[in-house]
SETIZA-871706 format. One record per residue (C-alpha): residue in one letter; x, z, y. Coordinates in steps of 0.02 Angstrom, whole numbers. Example, Ala and Ser with C-alpha at 12.3 -4.5 7.8 and 13.67 -1.06 7.14 Angstrom:
<atoms>
<atom><code>A</code><east>615</east><up>390</up><north>-225</north></atom>
<atom><code>S</code><east>684</east><up>357</up><north>-53</north></atom>
</atoms>
This chain:
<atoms>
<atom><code>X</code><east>0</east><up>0</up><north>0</north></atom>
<atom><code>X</code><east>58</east><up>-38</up><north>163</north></atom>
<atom><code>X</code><east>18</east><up>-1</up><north>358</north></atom>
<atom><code>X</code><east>-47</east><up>-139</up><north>492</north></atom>
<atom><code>X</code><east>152</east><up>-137</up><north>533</north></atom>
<atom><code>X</code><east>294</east><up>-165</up><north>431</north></atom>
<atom><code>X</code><east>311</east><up>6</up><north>365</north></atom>
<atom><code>X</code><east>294</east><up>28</up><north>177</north></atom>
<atom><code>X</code><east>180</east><up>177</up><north>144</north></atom>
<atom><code>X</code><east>264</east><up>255</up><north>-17</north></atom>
<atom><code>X</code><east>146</east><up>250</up><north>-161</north></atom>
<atom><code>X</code><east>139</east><up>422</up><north>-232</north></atom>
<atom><code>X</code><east>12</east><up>556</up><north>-167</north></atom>
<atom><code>X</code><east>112</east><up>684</up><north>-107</north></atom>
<atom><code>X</code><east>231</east><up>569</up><north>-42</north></atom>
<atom><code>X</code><east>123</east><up>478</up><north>50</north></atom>
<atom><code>X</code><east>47</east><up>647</up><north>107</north></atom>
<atom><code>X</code><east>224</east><up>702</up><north>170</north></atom>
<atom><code>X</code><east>249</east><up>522</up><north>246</north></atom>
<atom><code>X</code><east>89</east><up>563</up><north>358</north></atom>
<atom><code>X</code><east>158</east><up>733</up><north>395</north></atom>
<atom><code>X</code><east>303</east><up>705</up><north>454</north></atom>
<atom><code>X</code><east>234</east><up>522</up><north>564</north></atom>
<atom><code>X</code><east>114</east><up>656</up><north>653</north></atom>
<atom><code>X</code><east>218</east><up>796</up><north>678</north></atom>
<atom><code>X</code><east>362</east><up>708</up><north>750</north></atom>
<atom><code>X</code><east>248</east><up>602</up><north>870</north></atom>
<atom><code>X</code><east>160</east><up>784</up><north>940</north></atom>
<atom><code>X</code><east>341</east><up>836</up><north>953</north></atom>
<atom><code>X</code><east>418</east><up>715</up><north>1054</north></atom>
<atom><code>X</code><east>265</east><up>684</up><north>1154</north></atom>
<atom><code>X</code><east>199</east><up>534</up><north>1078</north></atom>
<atom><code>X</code><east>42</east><up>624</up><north>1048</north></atom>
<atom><code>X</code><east>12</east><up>734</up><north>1198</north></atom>
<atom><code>X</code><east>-73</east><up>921</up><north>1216</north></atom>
<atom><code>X</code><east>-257</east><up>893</up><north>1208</north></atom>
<atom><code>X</code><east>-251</east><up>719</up><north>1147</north></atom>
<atom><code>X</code><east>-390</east><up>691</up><north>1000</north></atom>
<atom><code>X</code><east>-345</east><up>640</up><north>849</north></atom>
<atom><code>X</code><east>-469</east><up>505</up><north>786</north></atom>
<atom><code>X</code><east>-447</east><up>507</up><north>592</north></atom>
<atom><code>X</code><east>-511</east><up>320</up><north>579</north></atom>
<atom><code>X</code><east>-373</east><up>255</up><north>692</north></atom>
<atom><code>X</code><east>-256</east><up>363</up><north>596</north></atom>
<atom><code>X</code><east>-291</east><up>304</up><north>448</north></atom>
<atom><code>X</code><east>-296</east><up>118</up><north>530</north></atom>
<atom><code>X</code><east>-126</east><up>128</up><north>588</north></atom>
<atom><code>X</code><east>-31</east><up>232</up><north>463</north></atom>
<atom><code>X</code><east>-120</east><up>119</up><north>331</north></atom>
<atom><code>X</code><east>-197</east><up>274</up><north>217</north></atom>
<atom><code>X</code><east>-341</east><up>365</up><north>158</north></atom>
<atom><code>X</code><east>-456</east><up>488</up><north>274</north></atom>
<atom><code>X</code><east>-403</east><up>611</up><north>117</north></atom>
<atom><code>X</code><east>-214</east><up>625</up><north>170</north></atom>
<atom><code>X</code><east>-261</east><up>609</up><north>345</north></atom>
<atom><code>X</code><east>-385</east><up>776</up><north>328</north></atom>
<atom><code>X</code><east>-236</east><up>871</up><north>216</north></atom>
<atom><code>X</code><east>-108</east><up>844</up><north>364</north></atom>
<atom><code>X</code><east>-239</east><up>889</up><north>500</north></atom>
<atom><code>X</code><east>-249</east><up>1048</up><north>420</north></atom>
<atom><code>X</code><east>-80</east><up>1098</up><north>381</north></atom>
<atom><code>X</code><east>-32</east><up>1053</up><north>563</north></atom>
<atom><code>X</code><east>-163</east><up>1177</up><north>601</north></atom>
<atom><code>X</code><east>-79</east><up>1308</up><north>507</north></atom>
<atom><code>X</code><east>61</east><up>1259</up><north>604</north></atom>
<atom><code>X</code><east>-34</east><up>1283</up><north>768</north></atom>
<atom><code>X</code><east>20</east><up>1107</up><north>823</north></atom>
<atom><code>X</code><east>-156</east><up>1051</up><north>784</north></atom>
<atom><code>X</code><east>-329</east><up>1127</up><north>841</north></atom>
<atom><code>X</code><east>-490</east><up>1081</up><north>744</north></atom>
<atom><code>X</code><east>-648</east><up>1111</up><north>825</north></atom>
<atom><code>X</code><east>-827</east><up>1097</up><north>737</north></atom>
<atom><code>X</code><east>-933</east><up>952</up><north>833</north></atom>
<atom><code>X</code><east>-753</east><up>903</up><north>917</north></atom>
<atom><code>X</code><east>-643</east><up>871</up><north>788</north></atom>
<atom><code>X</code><east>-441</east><up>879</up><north>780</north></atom>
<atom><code>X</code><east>-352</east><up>864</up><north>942</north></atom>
<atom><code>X</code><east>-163</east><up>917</up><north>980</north></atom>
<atom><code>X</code><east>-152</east><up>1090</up><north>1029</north></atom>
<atom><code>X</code><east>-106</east><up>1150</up><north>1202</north></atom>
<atom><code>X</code><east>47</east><up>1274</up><north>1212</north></atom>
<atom><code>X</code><east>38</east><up>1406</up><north>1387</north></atom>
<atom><code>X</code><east>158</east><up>1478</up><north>1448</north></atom>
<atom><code>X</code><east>133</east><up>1639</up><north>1403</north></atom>
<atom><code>X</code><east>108</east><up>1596</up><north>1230</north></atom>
<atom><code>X</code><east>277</east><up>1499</up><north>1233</north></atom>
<atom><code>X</code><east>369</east><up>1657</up><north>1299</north></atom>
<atom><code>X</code><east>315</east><up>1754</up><north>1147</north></atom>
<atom><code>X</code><east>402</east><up>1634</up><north>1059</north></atom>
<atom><code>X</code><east>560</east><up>1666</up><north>1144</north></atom>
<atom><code>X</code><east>544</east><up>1844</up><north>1166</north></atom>
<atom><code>X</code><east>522</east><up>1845</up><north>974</north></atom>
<atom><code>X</code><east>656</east><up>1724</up><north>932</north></atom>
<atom><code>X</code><east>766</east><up>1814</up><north>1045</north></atom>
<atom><code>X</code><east>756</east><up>1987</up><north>943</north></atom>
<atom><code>X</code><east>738</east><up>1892</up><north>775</north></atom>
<atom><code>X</code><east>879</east><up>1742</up><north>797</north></atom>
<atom><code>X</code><east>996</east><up>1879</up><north>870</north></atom>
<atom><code>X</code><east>973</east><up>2003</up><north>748</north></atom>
<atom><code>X</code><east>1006</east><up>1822</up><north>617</north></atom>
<atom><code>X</code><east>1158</east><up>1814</up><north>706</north></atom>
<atom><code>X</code><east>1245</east><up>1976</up><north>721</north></atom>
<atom><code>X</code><east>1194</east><up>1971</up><north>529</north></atom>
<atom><code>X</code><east>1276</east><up>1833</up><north>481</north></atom>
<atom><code>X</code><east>1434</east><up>1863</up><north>583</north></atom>
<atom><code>X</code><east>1484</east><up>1991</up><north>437</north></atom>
<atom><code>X</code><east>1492</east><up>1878</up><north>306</north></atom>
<atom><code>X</code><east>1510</east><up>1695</up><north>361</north></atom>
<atom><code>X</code><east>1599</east><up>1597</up><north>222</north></atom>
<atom><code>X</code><east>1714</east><up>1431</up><north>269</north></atom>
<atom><code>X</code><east>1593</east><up>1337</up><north>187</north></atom>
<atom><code>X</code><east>1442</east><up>1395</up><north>299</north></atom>
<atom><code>X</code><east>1552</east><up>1346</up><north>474</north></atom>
<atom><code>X</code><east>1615</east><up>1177</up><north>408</north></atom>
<atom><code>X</code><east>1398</east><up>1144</up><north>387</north></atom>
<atom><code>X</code><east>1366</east><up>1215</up><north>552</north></atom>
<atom><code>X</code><east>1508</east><up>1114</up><north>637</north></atom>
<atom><code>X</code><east>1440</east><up>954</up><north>570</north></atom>
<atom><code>X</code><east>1272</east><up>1001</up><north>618</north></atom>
<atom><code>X</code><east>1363</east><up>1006</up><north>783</north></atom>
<atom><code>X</code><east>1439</east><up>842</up><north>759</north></atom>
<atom><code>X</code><east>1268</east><up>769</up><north>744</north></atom>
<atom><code>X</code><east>1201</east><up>860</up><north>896</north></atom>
<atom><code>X</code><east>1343</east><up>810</up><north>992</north></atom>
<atom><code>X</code><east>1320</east><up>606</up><north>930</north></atom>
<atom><code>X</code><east>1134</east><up>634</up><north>974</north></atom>
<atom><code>X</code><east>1177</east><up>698</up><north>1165</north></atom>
<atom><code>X</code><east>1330</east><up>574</up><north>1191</north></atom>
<atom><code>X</code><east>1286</east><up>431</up><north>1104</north></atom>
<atom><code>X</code><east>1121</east><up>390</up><north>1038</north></atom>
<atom><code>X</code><east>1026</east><up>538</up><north>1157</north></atom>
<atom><code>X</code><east>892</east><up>534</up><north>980</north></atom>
<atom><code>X</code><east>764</east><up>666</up><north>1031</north></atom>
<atom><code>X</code><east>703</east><up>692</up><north>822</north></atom>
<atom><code>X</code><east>899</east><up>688</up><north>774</north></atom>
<atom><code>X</code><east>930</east><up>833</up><north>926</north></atom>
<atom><code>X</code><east>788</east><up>923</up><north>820</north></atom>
<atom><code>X</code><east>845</east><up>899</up><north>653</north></atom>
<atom><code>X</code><east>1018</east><up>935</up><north>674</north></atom>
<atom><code>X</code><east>967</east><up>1093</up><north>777</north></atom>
<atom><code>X</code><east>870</east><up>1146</up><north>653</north></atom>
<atom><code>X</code><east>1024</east><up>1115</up><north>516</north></atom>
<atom><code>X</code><east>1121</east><up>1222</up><north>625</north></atom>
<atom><code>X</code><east>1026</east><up>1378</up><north>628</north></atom>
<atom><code>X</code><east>953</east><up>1355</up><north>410</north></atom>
<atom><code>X</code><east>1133</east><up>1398</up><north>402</north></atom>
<atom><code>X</code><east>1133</east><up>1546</up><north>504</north></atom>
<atom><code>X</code><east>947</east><up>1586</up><north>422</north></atom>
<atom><code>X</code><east>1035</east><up>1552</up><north>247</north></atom>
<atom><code>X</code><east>1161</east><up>1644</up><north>259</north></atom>
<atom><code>X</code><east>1094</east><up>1825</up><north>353</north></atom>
<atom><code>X</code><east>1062</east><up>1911</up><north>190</north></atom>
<atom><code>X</code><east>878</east><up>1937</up><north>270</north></atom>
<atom><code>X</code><east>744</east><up>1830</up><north>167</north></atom>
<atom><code>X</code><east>599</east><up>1917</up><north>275</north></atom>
<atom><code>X</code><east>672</east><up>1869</up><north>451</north></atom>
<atom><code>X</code><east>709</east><up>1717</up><north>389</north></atom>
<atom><code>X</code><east>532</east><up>1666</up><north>357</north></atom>
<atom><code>X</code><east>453</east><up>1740</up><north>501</north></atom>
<atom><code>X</code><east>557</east><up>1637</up><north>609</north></atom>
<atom><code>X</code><east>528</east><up>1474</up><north>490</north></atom>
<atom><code>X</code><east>343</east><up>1524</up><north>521</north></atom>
<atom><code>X</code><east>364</east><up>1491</up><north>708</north></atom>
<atom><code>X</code><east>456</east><up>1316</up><north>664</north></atom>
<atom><code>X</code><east>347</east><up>1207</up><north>723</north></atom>
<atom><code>X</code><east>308</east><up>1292</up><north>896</north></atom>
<atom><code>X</code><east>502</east><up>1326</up><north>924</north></atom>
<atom><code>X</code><east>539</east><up>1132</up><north>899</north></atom>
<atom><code>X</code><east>391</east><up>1057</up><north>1017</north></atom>
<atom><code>X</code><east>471</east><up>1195</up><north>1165</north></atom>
<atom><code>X</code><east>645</east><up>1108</up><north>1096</north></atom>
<atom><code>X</code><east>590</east><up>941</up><north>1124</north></atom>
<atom><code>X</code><east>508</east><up>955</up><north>1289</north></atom>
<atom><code>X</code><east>670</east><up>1066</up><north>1345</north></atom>
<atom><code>X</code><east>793</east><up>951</up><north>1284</north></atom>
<atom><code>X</code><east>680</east><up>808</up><north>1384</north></atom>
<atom><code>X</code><east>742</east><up>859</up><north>1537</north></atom>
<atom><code>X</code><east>905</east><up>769</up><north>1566</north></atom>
<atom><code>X</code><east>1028</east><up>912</up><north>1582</north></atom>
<atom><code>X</code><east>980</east><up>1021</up><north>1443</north></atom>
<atom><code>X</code><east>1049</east><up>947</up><north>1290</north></atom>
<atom><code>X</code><east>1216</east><up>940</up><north>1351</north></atom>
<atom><code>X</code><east>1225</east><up>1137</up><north>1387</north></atom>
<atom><code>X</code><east>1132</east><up>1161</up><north>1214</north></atom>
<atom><code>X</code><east>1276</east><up>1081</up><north>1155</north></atom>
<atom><code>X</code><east>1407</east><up>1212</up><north>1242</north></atom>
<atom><code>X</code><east>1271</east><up>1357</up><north>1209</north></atom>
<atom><code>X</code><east>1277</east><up>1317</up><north>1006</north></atom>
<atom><code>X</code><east>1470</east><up>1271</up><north>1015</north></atom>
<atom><code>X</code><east>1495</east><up>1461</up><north>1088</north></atom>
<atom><code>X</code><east>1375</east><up>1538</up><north>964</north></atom>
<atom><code>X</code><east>1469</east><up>1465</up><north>826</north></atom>
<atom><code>X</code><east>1644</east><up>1532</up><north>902</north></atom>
<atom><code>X</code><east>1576</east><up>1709</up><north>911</north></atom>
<atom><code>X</code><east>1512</east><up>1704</up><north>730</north></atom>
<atom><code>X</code><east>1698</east><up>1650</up><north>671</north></atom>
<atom><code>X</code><east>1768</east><up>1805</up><north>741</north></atom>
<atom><code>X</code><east>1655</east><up>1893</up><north>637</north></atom>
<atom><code>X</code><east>1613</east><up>2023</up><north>791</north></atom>
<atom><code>X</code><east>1407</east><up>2061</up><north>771</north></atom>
<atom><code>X</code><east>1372</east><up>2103</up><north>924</north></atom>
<atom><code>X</code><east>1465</east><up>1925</up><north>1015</north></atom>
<atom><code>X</code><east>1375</east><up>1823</up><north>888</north></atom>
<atom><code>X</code><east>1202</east><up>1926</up><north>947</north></atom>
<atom><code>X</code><east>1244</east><up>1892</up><north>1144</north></atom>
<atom><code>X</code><east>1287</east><up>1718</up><north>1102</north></atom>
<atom><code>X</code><east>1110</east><up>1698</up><north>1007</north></atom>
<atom><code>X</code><east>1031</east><up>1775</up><north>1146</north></atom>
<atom><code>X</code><east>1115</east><up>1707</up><north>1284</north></atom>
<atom><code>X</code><east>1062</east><up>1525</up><north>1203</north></atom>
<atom><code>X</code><east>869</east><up>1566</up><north>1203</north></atom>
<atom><code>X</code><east>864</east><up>1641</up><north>1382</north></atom>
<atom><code>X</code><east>940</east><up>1485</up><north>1445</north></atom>
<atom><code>X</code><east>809</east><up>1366</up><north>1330</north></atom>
<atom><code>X</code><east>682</east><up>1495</up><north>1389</north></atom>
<atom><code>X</code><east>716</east><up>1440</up><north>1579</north></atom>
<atom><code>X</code><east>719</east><up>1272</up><north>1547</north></atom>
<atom><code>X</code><east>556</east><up>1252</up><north>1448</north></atom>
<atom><code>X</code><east>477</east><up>1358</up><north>1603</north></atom>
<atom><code>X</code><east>542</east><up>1202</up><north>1725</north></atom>
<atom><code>X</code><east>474</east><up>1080</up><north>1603</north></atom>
<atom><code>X</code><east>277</east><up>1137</up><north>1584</north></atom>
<atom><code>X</code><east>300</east><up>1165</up><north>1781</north></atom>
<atom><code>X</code><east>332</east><up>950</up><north>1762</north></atom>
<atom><code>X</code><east>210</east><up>945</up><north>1654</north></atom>
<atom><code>X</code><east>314</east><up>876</up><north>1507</north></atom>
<atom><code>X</code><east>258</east><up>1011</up><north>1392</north></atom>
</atoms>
């Protein structure tokens, strides 16, 4: 089965399922879908070339992920972040991903900083060269599994991994304004140093220091209007 355009729709259910998925999500992400749009599931269907069945299953998961809201009478539309809700997120992520990092400062392995300095190869490529606003996600998100990996907390872990979804739509509207992947770039690169010399609480300020800064620049971007 294939879409209207020339992309193959992979044949499988739950491949095809995780083909819609991940089309959708990364299109609210980077703002090809915008907050409040609706989401008609006949033109979704239309375009992505599959059944209303796959479409419903990926409607709802990216309502779990609160990236979606359904309303009765209305139907699925993309969901609006505030700001107050978004500085929850940090003010959570700040006490979680710092606590992560002053963690995983104690026991970083040579293995775990060669994968977090080529998930800061691809960052870097994304910011320099190609300026990729799903590769800036994805390799952002490689960087800290490693950190969530590798902090010896499996709880933490997944309450942070429950936030995901939210974290990386503030990314992506962040990083869209035009100075903020480069200092990303500098804020991960100085994370990574402190966590090498295996001092806790320089690996926490690093963390920290990182989200405060996103935090500011995801404030300037809803006051745009790009989130």
């Amino acid at each position: 089965m294939k879409s209207s355009s020339t992309t193959a729709v992979p044949e499988k259910a739950g491949t095809v399922r995780e083909f819609v998925l991940t089309t959708v999500r990364n299109e609210i992400l980077t703002g090809g879908l915008v907050p409040g749009q609706r989401l008609v599931e006949g033109d979704m269907c239309a375009r992505l070339g599959v059944s209303r069945t796959s479409v419903r299953e990926v409607f709802r998961q990216l309502e779990a992920e609160r990236l979606v809201n359904i309303e009765p009478y209305k139907g699925p539309s993309v969901a609006k972040l505030s700001w107050p809700e978004a500085e929850e997120i940090y003010t959570v992520r700040e006490l979680l991903e710092g606590e992560a990092a002053s963690l995983f400062a104690q026991k970083i392995t040579a293995d775990e900083m060669n994968a977090m300095e080529e998930a800061l190869d691809r960052f870097k490529y994304a910011v320099t060269e190609s300026y990729d606003r799903r590769e800036l996600l994805e390799s952002t998100n490689a960087f800290y599994n490693v950190i969530l990996d590798g902090c010896g907390n499996a709880l933490l872990a997944e309450l942070l991994r429950g936030l995901l979804a939210r974290i990386n739509l503030l990314r992506s509207r962040s990083m869209s304004l035009s100075e903020r992947p480069k200092q990303s770039l500098e804020e991960m690169d100085a994370i990574l140093r402190a966590l090498k010399t295996g001092d806790p609480e320089l690996a926490r300020s690093a963390a920290v220091q990182h989200i405060h800064n996103a935090r500011e620049f995801a404030r300037d971007a809803m006051e745009k209007n790009t989130i």
